[in-house]
Backbone bond lengths (Angstrom), bond angles and torsions (degrees), N, CA, C in turn:
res aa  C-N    CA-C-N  psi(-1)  N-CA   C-N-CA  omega(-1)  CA-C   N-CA-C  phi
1 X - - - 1.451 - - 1.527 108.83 -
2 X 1.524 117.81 115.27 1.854 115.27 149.41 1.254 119.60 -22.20
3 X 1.327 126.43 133.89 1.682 121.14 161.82 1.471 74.66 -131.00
4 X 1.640 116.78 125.32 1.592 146.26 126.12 1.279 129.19 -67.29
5 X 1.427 100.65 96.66 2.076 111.84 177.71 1.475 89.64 -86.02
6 X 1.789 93.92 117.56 2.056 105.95 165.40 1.462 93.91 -72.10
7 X 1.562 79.53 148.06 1.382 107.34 159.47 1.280 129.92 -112.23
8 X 1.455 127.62 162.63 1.496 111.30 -158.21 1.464 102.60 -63.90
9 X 1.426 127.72 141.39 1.447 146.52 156.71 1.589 95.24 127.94
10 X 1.187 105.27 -24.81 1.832 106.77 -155.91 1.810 100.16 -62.98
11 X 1.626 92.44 144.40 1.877 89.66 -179.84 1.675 87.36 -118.76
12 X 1.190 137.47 -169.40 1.017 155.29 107.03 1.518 140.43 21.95
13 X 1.641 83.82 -68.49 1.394 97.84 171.50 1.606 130.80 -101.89
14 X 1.539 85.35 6.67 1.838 99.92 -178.12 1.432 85.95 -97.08
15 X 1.478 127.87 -58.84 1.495 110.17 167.13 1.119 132.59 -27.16
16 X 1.503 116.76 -62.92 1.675 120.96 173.56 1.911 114.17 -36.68
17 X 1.754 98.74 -39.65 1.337 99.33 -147.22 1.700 77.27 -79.84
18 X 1.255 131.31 -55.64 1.673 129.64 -163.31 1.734 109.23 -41.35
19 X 1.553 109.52 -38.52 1.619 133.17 175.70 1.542 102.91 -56.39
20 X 1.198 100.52 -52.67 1.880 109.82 -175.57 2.255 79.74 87.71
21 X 1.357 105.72 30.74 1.782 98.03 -169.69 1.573 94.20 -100.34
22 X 1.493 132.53 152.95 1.102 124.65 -176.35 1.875 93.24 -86.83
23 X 1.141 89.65 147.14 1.930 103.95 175.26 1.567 127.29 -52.65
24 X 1.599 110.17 -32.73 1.193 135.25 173.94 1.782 104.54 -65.98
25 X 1.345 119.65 -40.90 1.464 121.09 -171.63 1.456 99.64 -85.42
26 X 1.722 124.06 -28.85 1.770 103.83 -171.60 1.715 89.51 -76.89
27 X 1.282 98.17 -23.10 2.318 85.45 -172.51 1.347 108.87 -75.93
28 X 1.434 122.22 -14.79 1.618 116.04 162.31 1.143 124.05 -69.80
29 X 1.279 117.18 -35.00 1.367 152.55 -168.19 1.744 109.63 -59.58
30 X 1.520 109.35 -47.25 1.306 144.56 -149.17 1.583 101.32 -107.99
31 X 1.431 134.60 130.25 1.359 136.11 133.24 1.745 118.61 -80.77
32 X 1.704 101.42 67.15 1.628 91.27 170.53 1.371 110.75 -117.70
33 X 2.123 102.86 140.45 1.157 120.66 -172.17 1.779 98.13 -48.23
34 X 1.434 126.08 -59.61 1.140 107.60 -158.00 1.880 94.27 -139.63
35 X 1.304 107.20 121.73 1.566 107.62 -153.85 1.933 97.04 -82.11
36 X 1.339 121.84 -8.90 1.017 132.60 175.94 1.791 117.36 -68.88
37 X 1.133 96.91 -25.57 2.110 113.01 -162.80 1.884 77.12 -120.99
38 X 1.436 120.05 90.23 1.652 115.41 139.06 1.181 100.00 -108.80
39 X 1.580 137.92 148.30 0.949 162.71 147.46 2.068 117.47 -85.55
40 X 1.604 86.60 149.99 1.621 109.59 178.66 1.782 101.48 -49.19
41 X 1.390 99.81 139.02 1.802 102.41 -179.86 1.347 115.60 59.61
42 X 1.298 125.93 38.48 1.597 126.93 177.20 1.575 84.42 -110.46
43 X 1.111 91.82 162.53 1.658 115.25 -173.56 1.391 102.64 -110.27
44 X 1.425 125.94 124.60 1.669 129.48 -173.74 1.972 95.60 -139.13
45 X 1.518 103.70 125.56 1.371 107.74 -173.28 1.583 85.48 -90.48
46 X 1.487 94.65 141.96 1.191 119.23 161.48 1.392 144.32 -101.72
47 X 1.207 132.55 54.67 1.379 145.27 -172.74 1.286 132.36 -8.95
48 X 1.200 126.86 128.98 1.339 117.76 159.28 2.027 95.69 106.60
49 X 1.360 120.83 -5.74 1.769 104.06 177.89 2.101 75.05 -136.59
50 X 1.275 108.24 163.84 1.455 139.59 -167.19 1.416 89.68 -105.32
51 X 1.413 112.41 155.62 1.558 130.41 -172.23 1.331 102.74 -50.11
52 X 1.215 137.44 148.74 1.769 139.80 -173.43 2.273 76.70 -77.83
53 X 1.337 124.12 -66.35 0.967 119.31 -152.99 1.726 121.63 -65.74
54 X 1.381 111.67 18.34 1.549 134.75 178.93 1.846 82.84 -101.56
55 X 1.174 147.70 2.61 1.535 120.85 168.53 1.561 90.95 -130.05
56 X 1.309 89.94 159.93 1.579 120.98 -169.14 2.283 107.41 -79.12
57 X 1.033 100.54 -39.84 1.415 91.10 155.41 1.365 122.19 -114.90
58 X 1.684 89.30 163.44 1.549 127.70 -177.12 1.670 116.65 -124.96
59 X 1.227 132.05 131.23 1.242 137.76 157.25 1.554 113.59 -79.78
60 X 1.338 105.86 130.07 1.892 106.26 149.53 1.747 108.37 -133.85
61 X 1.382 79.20 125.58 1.894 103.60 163.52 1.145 132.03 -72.67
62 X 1.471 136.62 82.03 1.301 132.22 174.08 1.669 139.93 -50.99
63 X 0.852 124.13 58.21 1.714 122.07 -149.42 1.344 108.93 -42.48
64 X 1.789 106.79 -41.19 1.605 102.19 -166.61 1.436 101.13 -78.68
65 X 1.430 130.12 -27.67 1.456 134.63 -178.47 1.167 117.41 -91.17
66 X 1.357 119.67 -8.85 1.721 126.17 160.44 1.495 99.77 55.05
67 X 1.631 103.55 48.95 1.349 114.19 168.80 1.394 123.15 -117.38
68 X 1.128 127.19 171.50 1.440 121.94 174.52 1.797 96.19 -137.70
69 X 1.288 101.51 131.90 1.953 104.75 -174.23 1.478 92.10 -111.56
70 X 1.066 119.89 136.50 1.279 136.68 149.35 1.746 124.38 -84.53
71 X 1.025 127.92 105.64 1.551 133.16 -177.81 1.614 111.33 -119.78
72 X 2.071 101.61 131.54 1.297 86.47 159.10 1.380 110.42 -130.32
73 X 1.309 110.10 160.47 1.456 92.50 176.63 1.563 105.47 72.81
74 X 0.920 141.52 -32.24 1.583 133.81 159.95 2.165 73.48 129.63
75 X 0.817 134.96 31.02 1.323 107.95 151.66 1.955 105.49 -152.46
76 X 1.174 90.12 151.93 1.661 129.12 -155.11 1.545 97.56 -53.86
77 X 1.362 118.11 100.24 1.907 139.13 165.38 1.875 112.02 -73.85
78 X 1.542 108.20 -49.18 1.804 82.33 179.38 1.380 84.32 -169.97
79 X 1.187 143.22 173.98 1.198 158.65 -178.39 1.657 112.14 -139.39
80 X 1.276 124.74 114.18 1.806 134.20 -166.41 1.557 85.29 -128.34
81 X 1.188 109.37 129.38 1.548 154.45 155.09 1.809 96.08 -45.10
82 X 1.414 118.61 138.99 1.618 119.62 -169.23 1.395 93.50 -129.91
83 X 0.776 100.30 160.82 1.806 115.56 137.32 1.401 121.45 -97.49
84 X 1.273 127.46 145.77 1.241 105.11 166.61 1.977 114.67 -141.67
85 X 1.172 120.36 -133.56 1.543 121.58 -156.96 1.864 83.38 -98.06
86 X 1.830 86.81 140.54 1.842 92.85 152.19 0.913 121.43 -109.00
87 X 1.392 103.62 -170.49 1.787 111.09 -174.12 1.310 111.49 -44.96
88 X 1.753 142.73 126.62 1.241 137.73 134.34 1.789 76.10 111.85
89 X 1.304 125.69 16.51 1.703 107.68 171.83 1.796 74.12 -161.55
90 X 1.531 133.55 72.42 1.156 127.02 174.71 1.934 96.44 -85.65
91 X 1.936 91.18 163.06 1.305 99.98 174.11 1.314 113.33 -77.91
92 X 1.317 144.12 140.65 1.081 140.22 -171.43 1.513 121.18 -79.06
93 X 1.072 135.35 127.03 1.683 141.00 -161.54 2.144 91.54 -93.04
94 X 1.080 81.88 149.20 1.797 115.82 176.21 1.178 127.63 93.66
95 X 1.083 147.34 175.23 1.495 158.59 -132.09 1.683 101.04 -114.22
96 X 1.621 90.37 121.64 1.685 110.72 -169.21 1.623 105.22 -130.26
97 X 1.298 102.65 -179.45 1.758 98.62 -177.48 1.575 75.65 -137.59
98 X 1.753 102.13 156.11 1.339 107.73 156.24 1.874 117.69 -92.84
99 X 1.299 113.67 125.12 1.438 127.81 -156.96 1.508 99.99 -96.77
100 X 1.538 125.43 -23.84 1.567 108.46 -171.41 1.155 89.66 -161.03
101 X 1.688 117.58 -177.46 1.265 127.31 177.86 1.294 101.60 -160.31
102 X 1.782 114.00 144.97 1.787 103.47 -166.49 1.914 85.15 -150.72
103 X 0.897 98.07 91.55 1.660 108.19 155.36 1.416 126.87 -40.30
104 X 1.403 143.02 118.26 1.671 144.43 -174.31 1.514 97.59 61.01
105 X 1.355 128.47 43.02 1.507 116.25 158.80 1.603 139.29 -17.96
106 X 1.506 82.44 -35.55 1.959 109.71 -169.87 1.414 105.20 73.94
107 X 1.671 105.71 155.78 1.700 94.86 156.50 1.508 91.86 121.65
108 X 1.183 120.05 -137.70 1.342 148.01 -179.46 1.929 117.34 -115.21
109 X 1.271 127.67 3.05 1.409 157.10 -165.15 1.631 103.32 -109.80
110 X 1.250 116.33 7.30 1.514 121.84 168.75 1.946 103.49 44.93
111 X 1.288 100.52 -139.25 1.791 110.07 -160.10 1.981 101.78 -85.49
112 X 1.124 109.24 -13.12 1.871 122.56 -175.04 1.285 141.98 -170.23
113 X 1.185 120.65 127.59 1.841 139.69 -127.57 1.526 69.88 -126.57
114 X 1.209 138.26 152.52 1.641 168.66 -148.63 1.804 94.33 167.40
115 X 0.826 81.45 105.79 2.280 92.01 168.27 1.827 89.24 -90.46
116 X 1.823 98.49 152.80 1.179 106.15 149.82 1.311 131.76 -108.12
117 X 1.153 133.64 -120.49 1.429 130.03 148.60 0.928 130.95 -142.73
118 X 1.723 100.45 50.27 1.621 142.32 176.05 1.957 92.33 -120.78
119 X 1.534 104.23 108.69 2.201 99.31 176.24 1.617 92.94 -60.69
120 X 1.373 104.04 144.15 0.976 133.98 175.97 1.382 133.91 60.42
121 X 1.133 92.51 31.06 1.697 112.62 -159.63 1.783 102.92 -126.24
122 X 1.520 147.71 143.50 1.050 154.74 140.61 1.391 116.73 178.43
123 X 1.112 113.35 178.12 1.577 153.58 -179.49 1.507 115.42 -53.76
124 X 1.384 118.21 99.43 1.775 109.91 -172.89 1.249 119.23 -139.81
125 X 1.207 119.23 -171.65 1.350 113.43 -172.01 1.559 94.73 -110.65
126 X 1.489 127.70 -153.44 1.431 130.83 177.73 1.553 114.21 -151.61
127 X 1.143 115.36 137.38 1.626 120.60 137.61 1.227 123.15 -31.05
128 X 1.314 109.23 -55.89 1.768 132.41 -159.41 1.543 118.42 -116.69
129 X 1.532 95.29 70.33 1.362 112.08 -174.11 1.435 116.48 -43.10
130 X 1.938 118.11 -36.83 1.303 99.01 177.33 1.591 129.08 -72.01
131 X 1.217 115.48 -3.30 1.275 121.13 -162.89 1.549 90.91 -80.60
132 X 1.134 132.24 21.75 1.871 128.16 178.78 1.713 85.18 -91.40
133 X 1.314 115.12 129.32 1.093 121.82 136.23 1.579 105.00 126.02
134 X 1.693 104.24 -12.51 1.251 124.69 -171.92 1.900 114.05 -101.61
135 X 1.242 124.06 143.75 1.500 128.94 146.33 1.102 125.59 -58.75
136 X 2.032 113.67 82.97 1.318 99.87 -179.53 1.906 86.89 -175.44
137 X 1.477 116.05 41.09 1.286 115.75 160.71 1.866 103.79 -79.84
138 X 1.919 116.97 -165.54 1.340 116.73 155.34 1.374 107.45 -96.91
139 X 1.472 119.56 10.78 2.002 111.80 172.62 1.478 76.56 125.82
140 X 1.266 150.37 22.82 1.538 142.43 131.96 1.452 112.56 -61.31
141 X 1.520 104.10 165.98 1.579 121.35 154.83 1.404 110.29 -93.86
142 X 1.193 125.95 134.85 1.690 127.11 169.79 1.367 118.03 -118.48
143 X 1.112 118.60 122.44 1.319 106.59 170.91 1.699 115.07 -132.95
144 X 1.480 107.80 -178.10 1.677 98.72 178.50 1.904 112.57 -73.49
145 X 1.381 93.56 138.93 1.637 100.83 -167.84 1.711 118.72 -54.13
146 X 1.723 120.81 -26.47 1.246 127.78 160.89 2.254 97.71 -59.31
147 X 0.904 135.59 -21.20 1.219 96.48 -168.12 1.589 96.98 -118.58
148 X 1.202 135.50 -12.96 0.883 137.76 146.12 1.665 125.85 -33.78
149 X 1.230 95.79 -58.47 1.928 103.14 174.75 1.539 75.58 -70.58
150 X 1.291 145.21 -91.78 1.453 115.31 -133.33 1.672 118.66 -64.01
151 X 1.549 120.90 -1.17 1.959 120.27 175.01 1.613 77.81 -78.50
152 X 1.300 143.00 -58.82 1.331 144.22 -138.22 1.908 105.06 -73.99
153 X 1.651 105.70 -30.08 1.340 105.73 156.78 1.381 132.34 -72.08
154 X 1.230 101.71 -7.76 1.525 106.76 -166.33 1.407 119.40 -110.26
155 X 0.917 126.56 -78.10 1.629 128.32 133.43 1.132 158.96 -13.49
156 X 1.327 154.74 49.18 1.465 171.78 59.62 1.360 125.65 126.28
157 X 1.156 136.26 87.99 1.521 110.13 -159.79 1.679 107.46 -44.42
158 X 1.797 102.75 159.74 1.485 100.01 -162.38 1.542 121.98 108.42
159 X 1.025 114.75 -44.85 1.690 146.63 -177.37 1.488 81.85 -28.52
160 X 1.198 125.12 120.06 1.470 113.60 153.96 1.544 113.33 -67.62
161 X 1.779 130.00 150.95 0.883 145.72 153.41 1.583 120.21 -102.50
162 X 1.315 117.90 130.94 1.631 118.87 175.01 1.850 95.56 -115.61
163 X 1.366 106.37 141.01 1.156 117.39 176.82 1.463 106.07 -122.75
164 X 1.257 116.80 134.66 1.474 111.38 175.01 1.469 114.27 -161.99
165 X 1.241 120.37 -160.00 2.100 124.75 -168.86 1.591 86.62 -97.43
């Protein structure tokens, strides 16, 4: 089972929407006295994905190193070069799961779309191969579309993601 620690601003239904989970299933999900009053650092199970720490890999996002680490098992598989968020569209910092995966997205999202469980936010490939390595996504990860399909082979939806400096 997911356990989701809110963070300050987070309601309910911004949770549901980051989950892509309908609102009705986290309140089944949930024994809360009053689903209106959640507070920062409360623990809210999230239904429907298995503990991130029941699979053998983990992602961490480097913002200042515009890296992406691959870990399994708690030790270090490959390290891919990112793109990530610029000024006034930063990547967002804290601990996410990847929730879906969508092959030929179209667009500017290259060969694979990875959602996290941040809406509108995930893991992609690119058009614009040089932009790997640079500050200049909208608060995505980018990477080159060969290594993208291969994290997307490897990795499970669920996968926890840590984002950080």
């Amino acid at each position: 089972m997911l356990e989701h620690i809110v963070r300050p601003g987070e309601t309910l239904s911004s949770i549901s929407e980051d989950y892509r989970v309908q609102l009705w299933e986290i309140l089944q999900s949930n024994s809360l006295p009053d689903p209106n009053l959640i507070y920062p650092d409360q623990v809210i199970v999230i239904p429907g994905f298995p503990d991130p720490a029941t699979f053998p890999f983990s992602i961490y996002v480097s913002l200042t190193n515009r890296t992406l680490s691959l870990y399994k098992n708690g030790s270090l598989v490959k390290v891919y070069p990112v793109g990530v968020g610029r000024m006034l569209h930063e990547t967002p910092s804290g601990s996410f799961i990847i929730i879906n995966k969508a092959p030929d997205p179209g667009g500017p999202f290259g060969t694979m779309w990875m959602s996290i469980s941040k809406k509108h936010y995930g893991i992609h490939g690119t058009n614009a191969p040089s932009s790997i390595g640079k500050y200049v996504s909208r608060g995505c990860i980018r990477m080159q579309n060969r290594d993208v399909e291969e994290l997307s082979r490897t990795i499970p939806i669920g996968t926890r993601v840590q984002i950080g400096s």
